[in-house]
Legacy VTK file of the C-alpha trace (Angstrom):
# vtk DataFile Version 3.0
C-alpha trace
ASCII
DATASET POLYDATA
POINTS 94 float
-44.006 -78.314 -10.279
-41.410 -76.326 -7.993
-38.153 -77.617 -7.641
-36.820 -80.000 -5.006
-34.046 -79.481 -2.778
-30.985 -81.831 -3.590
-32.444 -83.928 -0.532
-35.456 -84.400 -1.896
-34.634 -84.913 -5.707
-32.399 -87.633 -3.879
-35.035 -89.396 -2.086
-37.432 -88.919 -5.228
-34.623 -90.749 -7.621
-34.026 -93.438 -5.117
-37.894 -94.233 -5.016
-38.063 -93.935 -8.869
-35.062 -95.913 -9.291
-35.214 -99.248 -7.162
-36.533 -102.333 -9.045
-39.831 -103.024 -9.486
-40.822 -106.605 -9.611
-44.313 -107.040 -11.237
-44.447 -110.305 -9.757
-44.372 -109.128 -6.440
-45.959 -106.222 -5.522
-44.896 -105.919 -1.705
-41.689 -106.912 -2.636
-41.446 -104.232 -4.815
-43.171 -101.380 -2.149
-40.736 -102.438 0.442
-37.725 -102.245 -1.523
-38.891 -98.921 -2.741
-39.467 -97.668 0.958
-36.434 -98.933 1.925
-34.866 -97.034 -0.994
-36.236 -93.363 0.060
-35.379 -93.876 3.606
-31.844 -94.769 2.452
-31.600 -92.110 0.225
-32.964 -89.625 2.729
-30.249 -90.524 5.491
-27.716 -90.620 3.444
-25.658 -87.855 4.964
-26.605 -89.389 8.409
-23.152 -88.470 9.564
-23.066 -84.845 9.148
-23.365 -82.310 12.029
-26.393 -80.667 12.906
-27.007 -77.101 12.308
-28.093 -74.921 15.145
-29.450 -71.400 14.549
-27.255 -68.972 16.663
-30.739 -67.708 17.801
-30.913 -70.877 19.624
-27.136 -70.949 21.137
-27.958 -67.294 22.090
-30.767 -68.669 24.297
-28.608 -71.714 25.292
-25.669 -69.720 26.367
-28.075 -67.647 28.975
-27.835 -70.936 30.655
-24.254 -71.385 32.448
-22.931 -74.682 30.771
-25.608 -76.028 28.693
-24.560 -74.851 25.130
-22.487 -77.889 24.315
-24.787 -80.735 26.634
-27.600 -79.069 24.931
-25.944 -79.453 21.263
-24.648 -82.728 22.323
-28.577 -84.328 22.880
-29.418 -82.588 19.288
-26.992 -84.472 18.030
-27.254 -87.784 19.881
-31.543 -87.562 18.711
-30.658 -87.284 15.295
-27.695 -89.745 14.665
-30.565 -92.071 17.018
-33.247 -91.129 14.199
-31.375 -91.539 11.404
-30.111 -95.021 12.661
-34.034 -95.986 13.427
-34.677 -95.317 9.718
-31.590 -97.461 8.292
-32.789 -100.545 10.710
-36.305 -100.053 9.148
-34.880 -100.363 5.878
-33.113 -103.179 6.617
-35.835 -104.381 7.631
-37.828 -103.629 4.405
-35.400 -105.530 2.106
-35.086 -108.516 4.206
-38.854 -108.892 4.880
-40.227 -110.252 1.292
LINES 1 95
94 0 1 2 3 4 5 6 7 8 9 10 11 12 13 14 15 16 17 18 19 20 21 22 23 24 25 26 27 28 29 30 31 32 33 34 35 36 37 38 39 40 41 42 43 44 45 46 47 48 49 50 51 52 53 54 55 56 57 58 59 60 61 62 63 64 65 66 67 68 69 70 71 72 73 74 75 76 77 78 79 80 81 82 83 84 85 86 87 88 89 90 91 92 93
């Protein structure tokens, strides 16, 4: 097996890790899912990275480099919040 990223050795852990209840088997899978989405937006507040390639290309158009890194970063923060309701969701939902 190759080695996982920190990210991914995260969200692997967090599946392993939640409790399984043998009594309840959809309780179990949605507290599990809920468990790897957590895990993978746990750094939901960092900054996105943009290649300079890309700011090269947004910087040929007069005034768009921050509106255009501004929308990257609105889409993710929106993403990342999506997959923390659905986990709410998850472990309320059993």
């Amino acid at each position: 097996m190759t080695d996982l990223s920190p990210a991914a050795h995260a969200v692997m852990d967090a599946f392993l890790d939640s409790a399984v209840d043998a009594g309840n088997y959809y309780a179990t899978r949605s507290h599990q899912i809920a468990a790897v989405f957590r895990a993978a937006t746990a750094d939901q507040n960092k900054l996105i990275d943009v290649p300079f390639s890309r700011i090269d290309q947004w910087e040929n158009i007069k005034g768009s480099t921050l509106s255009y890194w501004t929308a990257a970063q609105w889409g993710y923060q929106k993403a990342m919040s999506e997959l923390l309701a659905i986990a709410t969701e998850l472990e309320s939902h059993v």
